[in-house]
N, CA, C and O atoms as a CHARMM CRD file, in Angstrom:
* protein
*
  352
    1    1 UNK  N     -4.36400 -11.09900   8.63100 PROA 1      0.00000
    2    1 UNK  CA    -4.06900  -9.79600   9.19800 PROA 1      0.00000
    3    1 UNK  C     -5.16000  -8.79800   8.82000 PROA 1      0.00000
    4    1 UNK  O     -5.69300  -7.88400   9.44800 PROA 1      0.00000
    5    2 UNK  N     -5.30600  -9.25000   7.65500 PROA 2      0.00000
    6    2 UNK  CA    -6.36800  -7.83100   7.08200 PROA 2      0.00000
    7    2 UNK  C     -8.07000  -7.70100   7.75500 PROA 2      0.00000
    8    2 UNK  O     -8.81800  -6.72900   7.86000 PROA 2      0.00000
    9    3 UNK  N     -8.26000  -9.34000   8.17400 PROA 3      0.00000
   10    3 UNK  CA    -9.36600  -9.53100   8.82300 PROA 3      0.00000
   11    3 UNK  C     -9.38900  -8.82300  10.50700 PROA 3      0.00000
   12    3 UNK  O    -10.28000  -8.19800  11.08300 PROA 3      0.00000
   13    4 UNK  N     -7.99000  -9.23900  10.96600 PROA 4      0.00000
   14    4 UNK  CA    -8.15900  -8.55400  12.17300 PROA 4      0.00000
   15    4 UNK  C     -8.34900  -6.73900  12.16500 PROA 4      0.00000
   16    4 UNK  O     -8.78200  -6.09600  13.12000 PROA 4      0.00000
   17    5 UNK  N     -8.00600  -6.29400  11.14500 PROA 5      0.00000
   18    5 UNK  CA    -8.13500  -4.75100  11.16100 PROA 5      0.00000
   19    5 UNK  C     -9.44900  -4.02600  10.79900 PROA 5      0.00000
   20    5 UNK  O     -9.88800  -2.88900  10.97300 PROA 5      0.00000
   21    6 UNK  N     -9.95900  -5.34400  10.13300 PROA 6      0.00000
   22    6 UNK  CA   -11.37000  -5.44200   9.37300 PROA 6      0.00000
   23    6 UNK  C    -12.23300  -5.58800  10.89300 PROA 6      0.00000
   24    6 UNK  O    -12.95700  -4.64200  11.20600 PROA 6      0.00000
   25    7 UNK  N    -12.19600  -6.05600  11.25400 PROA 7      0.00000
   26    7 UNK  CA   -12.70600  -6.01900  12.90900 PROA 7      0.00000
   27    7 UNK  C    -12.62000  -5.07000  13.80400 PROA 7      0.00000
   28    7 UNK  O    -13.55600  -4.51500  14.37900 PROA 7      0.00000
   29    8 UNK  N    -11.32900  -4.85400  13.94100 PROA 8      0.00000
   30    8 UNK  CA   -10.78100  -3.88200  14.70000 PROA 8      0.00000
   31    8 UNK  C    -11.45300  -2.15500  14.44100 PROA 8      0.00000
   32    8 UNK  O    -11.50600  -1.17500  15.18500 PROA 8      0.00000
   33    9 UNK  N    -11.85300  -2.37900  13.15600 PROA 9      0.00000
   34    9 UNK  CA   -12.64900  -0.97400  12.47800 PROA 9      0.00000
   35    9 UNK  C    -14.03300  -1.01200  12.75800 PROA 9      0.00000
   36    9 UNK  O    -14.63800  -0.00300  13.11900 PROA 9      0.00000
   37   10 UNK  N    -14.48400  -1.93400  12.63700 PROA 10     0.00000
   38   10 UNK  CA   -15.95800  -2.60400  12.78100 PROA 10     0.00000
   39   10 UNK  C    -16.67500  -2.30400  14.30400 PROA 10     0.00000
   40   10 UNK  O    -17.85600  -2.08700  14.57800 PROA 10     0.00000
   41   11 UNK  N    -15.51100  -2.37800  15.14700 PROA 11     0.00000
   42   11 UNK  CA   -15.86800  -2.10700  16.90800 PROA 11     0.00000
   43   11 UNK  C    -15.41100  -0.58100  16.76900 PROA 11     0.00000
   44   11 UNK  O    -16.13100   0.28400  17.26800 PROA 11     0.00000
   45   12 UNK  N    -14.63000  -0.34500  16.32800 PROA 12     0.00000
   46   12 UNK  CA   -14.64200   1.23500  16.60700 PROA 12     0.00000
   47   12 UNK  C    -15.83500   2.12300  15.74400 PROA 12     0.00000
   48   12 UNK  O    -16.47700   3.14400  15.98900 PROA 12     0.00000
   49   13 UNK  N    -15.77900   1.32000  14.79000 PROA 13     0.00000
   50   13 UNK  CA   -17.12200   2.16600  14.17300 PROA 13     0.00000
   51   13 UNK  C    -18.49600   2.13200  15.21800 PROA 13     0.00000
   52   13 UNK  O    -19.00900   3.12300  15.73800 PROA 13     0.00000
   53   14 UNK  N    -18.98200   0.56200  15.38400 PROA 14     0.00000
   54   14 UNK  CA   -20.17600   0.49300  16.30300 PROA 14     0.00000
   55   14 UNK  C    -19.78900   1.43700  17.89700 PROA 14     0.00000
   56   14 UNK  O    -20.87900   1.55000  18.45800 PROA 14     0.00000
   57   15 UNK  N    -19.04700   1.89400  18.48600 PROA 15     0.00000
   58   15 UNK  CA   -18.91800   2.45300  19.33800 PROA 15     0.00000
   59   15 UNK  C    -18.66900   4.24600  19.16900 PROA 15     0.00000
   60   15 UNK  O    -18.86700   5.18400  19.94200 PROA 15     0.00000
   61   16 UNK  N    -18.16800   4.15700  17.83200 PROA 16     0.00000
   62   16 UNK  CA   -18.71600   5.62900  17.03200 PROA 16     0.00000
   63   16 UNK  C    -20.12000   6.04800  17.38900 PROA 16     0.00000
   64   16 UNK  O    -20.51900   6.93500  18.14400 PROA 16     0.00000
   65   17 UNK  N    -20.85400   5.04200  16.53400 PROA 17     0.00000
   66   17 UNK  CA   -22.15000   4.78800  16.50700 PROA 17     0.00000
   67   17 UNK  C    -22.90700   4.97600  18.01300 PROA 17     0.00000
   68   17 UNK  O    -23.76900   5.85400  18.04000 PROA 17     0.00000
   69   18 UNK  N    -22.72900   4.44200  18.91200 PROA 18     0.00000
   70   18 UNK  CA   -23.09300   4.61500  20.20600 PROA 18     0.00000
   71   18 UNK  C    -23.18500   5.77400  20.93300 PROA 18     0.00000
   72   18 UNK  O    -24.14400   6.14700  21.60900 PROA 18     0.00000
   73   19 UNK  N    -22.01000   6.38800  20.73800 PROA 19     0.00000
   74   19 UNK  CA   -21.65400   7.68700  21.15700 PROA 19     0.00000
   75   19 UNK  C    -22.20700   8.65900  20.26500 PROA 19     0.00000
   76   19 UNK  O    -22.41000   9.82700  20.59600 PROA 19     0.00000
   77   20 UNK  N    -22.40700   8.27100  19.34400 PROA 20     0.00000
   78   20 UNK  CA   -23.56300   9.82500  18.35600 PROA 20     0.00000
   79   20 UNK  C    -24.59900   9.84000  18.75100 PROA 20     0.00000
   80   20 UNK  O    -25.10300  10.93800  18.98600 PROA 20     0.00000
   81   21 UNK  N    -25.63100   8.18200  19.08100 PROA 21     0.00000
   82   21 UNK  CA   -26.92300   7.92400  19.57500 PROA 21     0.00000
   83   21 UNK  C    -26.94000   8.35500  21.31800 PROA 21     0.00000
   84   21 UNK  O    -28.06500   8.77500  21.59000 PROA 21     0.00000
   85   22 UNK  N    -26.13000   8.36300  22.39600 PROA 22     0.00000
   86   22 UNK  CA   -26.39400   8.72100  23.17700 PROA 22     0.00000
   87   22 UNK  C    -26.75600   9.89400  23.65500 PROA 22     0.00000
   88   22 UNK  O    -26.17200  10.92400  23.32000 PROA 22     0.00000
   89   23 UNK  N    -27.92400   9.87300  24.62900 PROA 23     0.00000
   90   23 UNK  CA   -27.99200  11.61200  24.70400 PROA 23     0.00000
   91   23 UNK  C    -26.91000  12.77700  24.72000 PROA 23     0.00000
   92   23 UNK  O    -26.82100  13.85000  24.12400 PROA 23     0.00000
   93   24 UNK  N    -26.17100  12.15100  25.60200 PROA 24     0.00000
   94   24 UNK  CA   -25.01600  13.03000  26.19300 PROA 24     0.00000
   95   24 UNK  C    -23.91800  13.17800  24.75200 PROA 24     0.00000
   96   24 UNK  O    -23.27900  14.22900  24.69700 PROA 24     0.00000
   97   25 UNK  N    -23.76600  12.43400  23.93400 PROA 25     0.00000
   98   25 UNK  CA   -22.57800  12.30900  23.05300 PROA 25     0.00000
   99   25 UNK  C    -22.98700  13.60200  21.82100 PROA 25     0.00000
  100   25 UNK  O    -23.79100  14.53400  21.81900 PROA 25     0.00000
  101   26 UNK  N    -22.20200  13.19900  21.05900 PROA 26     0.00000
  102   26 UNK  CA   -22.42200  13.68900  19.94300 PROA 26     0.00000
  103   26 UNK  C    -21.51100  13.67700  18.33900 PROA 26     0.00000
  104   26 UNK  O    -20.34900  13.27100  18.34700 PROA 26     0.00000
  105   27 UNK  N    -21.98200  14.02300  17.37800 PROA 27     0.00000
  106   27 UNK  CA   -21.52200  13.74400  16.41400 PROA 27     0.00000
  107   27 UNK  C    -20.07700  14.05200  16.37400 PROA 27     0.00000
  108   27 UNK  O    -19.37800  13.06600  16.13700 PROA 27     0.00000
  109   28 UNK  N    -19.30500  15.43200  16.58500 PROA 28     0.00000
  110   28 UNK  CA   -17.80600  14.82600  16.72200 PROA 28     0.00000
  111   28 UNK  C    -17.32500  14.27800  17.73700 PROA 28     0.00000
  112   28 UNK  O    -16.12400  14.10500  17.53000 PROA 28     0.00000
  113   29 UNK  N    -17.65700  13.86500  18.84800 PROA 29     0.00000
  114   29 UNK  CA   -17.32000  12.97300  19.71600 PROA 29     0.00000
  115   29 UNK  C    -17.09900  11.75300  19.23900 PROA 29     0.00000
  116   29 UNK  O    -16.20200  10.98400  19.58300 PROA 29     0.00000
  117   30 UNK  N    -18.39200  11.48800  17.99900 PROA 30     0.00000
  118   30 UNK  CA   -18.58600   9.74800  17.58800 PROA 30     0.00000
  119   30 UNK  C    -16.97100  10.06700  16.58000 PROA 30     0.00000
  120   30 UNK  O    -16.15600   9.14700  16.53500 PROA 30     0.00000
  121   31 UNK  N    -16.71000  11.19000  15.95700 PROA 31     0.00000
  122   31 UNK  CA   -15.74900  11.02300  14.81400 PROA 31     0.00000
  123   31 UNK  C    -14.39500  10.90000  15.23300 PROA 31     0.00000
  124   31 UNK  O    -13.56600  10.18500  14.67100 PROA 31     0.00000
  125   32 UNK  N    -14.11500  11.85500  16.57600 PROA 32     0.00000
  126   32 UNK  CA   -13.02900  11.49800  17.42900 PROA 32     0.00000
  127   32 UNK  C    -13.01200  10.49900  17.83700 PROA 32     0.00000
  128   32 UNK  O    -11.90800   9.95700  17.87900 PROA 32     0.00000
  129   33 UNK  N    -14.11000   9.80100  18.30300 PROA 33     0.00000
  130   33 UNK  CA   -14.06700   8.03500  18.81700 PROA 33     0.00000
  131   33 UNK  C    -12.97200   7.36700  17.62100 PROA 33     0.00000
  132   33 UNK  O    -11.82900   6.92100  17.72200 PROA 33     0.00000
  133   34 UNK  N    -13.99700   7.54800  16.35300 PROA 34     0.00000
  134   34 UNK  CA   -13.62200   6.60700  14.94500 PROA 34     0.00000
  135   34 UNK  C    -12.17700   6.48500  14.95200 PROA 34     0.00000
  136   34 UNK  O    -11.51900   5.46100  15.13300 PROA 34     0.00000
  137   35 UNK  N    -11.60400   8.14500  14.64100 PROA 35     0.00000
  138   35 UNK  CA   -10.38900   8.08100  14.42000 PROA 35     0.00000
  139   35 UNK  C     -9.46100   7.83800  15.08700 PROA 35     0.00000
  140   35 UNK  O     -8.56500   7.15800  14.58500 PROA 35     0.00000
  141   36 UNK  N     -9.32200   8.36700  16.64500 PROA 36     0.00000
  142   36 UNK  CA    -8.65200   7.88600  17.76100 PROA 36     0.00000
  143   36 UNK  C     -8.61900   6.55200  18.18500 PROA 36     0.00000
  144   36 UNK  O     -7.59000   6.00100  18.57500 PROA 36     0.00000
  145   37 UNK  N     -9.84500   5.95800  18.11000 PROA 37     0.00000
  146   37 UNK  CA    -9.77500   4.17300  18.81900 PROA 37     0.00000
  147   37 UNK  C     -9.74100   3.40400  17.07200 PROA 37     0.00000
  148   37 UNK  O     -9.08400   2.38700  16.85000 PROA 37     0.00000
  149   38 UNK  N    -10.32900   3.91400  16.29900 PROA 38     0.00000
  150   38 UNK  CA   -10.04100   2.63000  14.84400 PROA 38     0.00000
  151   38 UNK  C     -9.07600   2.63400  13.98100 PROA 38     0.00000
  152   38 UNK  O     -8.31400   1.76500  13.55700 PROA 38     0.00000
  153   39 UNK  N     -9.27600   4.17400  13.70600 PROA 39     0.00000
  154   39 UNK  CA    -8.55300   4.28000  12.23800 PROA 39     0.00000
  155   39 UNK  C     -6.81500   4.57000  12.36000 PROA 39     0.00000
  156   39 UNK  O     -5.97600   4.07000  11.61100 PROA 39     0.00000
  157   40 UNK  N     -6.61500   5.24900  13.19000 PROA 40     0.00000
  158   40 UNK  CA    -5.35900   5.41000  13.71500 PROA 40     0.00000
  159   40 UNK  C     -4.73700   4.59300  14.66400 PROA 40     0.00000
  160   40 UNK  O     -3.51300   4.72100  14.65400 PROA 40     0.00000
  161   41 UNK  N     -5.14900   3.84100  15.43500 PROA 41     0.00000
  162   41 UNK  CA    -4.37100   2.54200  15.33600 PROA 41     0.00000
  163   41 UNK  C     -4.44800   1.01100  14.67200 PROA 41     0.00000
  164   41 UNK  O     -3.70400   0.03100  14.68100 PROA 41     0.00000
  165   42 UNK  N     -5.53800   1.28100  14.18700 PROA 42     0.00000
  166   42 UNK  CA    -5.10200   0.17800  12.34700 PROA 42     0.00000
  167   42 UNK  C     -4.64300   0.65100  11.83800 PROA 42     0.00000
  168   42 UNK  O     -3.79500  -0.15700  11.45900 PROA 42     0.00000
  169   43 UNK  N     -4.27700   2.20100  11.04200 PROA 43     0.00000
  170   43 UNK  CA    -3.13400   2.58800  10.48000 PROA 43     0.00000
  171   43 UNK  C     -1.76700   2.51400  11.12500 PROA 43     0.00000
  172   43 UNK  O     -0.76400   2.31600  10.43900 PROA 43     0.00000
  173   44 UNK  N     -1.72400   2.64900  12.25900 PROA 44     0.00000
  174   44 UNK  CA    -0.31800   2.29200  12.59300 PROA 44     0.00000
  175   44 UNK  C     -0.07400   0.40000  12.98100 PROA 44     0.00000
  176   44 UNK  O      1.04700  -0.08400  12.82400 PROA 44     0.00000
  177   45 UNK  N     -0.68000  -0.05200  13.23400 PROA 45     0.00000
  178   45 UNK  CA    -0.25100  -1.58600  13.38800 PROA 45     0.00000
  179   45 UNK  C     -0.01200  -1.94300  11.85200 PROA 45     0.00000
  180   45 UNK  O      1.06500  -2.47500  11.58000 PROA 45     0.00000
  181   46 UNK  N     -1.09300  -1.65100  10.62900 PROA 46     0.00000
  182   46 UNK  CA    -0.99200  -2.22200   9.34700 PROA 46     0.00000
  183   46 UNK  C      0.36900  -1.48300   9.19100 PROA 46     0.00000
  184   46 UNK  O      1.19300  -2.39600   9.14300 PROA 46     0.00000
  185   47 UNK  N      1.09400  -0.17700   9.07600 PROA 47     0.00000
  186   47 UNK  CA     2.34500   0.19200   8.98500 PROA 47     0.00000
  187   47 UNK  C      3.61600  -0.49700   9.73100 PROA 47     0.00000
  188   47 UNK  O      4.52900  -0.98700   9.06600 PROA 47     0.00000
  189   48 UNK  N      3.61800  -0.50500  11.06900 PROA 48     0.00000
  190   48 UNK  CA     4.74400  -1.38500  11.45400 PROA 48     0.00000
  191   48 UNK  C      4.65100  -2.97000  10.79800 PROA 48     0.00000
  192   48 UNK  O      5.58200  -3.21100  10.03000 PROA 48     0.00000
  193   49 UNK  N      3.68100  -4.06800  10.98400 PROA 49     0.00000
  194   49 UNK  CA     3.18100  -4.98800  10.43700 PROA 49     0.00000
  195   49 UNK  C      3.78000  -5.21800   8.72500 PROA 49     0.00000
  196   49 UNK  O      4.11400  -6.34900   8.37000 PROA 49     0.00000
  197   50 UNK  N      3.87600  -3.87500   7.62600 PROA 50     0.00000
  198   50 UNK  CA     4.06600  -4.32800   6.56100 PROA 50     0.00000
  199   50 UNK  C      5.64500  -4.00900   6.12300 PROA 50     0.00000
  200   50 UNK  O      6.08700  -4.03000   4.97400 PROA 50     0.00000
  201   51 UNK  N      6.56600  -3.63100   7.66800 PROA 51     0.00000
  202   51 UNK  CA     7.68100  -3.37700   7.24600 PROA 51     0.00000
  203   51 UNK  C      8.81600  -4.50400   6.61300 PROA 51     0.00000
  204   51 UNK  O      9.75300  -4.13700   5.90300 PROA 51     0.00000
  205   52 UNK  N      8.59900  -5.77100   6.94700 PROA 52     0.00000
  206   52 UNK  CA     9.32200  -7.06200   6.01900 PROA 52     0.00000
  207   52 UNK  C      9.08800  -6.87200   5.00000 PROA 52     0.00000
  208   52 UNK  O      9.90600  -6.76300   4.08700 PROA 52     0.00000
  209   53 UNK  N      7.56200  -6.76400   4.90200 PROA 53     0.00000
  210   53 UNK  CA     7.15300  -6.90100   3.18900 PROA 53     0.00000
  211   53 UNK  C      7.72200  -5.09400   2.47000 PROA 53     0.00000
  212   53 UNK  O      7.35000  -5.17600   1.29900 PROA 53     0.00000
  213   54 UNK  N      8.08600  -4.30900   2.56600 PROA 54     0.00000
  214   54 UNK  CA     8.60500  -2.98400   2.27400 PROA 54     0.00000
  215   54 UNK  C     10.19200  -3.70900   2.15900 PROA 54     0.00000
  216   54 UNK  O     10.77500  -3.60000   1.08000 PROA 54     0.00000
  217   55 UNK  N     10.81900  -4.39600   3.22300 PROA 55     0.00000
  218   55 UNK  CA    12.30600  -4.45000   3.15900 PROA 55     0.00000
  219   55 UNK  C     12.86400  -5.38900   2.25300 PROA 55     0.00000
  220   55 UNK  O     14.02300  -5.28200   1.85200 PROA 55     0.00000
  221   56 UNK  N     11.83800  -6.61800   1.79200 PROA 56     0.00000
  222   56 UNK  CA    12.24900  -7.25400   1.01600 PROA 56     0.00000
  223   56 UNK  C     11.56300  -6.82500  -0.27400 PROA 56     0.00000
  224   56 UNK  O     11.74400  -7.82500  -0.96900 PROA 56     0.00000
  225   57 UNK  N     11.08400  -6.21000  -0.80600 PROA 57     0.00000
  226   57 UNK  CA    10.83500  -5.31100  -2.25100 PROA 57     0.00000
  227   57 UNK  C     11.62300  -4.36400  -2.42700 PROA 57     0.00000
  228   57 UNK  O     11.98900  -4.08100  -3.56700 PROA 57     0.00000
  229   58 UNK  N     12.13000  -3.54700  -1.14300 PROA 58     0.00000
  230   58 UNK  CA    13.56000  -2.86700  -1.64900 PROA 58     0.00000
  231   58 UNK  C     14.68500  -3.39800  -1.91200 PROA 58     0.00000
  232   58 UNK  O     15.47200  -2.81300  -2.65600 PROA 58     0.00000
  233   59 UNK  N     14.97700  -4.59700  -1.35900 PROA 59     0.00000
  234   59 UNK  CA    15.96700  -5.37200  -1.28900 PROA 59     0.00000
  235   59 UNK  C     15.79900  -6.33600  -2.45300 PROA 59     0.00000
  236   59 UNK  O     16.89300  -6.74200  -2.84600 PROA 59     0.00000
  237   60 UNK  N     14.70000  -6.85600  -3.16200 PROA 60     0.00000
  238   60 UNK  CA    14.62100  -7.19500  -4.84400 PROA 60     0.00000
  239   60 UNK  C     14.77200  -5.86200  -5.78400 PROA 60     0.00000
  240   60 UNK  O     15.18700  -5.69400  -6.93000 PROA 60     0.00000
  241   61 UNK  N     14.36300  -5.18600  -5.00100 PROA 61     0.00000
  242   61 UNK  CA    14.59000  -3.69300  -6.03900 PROA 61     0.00000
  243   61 UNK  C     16.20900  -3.68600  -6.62100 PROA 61     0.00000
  244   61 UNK  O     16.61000  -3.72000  -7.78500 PROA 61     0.00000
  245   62 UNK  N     17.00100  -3.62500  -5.27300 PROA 62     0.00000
  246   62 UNK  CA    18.62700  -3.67100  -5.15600 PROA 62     0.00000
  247   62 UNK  C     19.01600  -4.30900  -5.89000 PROA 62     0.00000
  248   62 UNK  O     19.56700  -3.84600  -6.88900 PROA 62     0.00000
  249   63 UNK  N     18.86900  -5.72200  -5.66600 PROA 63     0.00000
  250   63 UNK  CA    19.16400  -6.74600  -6.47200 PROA 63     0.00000
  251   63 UNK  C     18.82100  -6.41800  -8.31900 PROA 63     0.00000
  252   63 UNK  O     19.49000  -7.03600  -9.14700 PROA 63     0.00000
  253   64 UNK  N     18.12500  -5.77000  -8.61400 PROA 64     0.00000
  254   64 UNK  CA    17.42900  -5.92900  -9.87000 PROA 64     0.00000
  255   64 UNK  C     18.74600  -5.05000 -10.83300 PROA 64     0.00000
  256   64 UNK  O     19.28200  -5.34500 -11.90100 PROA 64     0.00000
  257   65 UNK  N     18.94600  -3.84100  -9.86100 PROA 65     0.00000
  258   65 UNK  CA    19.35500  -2.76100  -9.90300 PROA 65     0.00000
  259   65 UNK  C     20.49700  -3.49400 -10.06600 PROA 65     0.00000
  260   65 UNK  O     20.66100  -3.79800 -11.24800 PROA 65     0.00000
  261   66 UNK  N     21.42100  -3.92600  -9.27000 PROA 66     0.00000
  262   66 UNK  CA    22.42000  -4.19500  -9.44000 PROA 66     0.00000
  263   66 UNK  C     22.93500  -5.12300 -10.69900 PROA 66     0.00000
  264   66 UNK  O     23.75300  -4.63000 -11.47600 PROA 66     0.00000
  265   67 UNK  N     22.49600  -6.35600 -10.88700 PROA 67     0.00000
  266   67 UNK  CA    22.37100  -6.86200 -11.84700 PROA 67     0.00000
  267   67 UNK  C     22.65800  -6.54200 -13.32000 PROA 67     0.00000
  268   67 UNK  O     22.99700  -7.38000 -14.15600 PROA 67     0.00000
  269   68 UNK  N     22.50000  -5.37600 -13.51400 PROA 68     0.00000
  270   68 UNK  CA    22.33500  -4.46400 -14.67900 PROA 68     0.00000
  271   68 UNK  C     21.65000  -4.62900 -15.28500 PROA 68     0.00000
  272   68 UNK  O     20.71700  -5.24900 -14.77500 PROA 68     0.00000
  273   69 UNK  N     21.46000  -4.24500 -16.90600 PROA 69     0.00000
  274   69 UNK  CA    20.53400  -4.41400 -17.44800 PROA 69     0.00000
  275   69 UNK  C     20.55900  -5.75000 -18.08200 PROA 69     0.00000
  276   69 UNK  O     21.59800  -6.39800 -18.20900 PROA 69     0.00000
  277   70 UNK  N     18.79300  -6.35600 -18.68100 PROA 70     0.00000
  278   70 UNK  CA    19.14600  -7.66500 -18.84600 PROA 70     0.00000
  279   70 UNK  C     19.44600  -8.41200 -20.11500 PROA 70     0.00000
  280   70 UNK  O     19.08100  -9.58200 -20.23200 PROA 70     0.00000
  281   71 UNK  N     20.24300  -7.64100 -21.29100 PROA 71     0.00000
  282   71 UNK  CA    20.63200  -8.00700 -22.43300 PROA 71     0.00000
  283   71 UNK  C     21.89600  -7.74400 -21.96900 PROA 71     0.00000
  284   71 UNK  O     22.68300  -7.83700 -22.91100 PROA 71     0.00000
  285   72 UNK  N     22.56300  -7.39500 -20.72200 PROA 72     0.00000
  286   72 UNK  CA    24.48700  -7.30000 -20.71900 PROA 72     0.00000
  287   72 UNK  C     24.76100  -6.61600 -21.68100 PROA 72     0.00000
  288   72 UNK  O     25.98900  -6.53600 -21.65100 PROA 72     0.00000
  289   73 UNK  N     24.18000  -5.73900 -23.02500 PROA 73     0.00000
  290   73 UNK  CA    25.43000  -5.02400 -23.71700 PROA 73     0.00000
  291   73 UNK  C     25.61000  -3.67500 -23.49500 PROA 73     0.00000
  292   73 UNK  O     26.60800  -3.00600 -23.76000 PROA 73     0.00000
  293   74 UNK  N     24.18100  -3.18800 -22.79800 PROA 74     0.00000
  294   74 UNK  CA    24.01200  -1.35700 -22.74300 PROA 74     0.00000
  295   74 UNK  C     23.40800  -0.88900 -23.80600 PROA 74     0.00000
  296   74 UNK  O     22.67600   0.08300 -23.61700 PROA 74     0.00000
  297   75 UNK  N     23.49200  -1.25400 -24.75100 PROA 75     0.00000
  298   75 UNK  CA    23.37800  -1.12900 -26.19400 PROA 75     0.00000
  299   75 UNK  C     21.72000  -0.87300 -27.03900 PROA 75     0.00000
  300   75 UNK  O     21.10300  -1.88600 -27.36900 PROA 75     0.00000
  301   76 UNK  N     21.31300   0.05400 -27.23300 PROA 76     0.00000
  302   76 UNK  CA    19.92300  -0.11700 -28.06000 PROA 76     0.00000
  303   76 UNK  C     19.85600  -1.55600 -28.68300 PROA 76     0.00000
  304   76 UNK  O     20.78600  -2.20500 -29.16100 PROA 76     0.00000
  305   77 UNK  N     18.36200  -1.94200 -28.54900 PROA 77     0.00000
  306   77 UNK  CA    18.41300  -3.57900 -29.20800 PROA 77     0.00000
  307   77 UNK  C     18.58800  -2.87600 -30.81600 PROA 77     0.00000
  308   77 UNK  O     18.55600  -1.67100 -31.06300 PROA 77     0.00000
  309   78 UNK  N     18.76900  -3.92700 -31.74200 PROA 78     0.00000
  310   78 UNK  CA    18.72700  -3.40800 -33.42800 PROA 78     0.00000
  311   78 UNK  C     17.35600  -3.62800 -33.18700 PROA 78     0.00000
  312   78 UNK  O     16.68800  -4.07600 -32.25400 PROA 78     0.00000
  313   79 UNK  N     17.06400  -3.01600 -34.71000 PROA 79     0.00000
  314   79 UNK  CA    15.50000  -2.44700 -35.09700 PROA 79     0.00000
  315   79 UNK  C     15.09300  -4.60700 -35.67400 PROA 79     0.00000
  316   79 UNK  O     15.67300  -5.47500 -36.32700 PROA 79     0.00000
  317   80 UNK  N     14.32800  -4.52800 -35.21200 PROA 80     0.00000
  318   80 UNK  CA    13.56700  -6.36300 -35.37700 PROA 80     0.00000
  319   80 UNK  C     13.32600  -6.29800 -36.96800 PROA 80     0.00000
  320   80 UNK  O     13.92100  -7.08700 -37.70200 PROA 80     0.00000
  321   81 UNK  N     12.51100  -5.41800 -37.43600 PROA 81     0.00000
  322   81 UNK  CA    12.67700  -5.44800 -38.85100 PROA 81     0.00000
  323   81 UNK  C     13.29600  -4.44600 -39.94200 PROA 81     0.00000
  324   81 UNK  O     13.00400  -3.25800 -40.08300 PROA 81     0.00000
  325   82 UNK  N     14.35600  -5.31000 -40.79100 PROA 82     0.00000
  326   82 UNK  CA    14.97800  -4.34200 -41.30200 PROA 82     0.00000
  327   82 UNK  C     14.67200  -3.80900 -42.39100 PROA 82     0.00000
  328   82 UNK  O     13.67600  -4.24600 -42.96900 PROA 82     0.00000
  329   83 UNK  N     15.23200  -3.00200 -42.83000 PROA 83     0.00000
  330   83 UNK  CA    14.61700  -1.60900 -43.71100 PROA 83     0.00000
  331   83 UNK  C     14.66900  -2.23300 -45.00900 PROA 83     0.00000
  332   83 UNK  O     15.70000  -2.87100 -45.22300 PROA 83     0.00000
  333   84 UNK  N     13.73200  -2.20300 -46.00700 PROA 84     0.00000
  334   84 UNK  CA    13.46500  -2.72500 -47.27800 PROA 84     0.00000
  335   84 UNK  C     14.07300  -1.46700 -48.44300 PROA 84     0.00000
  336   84 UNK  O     13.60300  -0.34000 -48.60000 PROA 84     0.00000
  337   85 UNK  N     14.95700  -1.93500 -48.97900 PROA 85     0.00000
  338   85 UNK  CA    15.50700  -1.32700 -49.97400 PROA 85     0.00000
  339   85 UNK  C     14.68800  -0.78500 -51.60300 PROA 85     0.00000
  340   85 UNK  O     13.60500  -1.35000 -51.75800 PROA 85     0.00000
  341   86 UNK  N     14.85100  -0.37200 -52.09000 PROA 86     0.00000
  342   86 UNK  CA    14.51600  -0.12800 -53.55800 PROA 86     0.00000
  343   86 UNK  C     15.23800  -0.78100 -54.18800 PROA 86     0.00000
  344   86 UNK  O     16.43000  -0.84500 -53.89000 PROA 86     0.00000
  345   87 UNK  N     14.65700  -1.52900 -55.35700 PROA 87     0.00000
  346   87 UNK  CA    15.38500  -1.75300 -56.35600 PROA 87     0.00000
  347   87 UNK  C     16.13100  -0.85000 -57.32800 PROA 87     0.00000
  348   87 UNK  O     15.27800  -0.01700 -57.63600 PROA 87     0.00000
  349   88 UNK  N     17.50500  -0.48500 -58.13000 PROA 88     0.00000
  350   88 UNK  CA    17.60500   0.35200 -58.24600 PROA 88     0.00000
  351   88 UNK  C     17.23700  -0.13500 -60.15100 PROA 88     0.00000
  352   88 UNK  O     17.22400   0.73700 -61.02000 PROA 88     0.00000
């Protein structure tokens, strides 16, 4: 997928490019090209395109969430090492 957008940018850029070099064109013409024909619709195909991958990370999110926490008691863990006394 990422290659096709990688392309898809690549022709809109070289036709950027075209349109700045032609007599008649010009530099925001080439930038309106960019953004209108490349960048904004590879941003929207890569957005619809990554909505599974969004629904199933919310949906492990849920799951995680629900689950509770993963020692089951709620409880602060105890301190790992315990406190060394004085001799009295």
């Amino acid at each position: 997928m990422n290659l096709v957008v990688v392309g898809w940018l690549y022709v809109a850029l070289m036709m950027a490019v075209a349109e700045a070099n032609h007599p008649n064109g010009t530099v925001l013409g080439a930038v309106f090209t960019f953004l209108l024909y490349g960048a904004g619709p590879a941003a929207l195909l890569w957005y619809l395109l990554g909505h599974g991958k969004r629904r199933a990370a919310r949906r492990r999110a849920e799951a995680l969430e629900a689950s509770g926490p993963p020692d089951g008691g709620g409880e602060a863990p105890a301190d790992p090492v315990p406190p060394v006394r004085k001799e009295p």
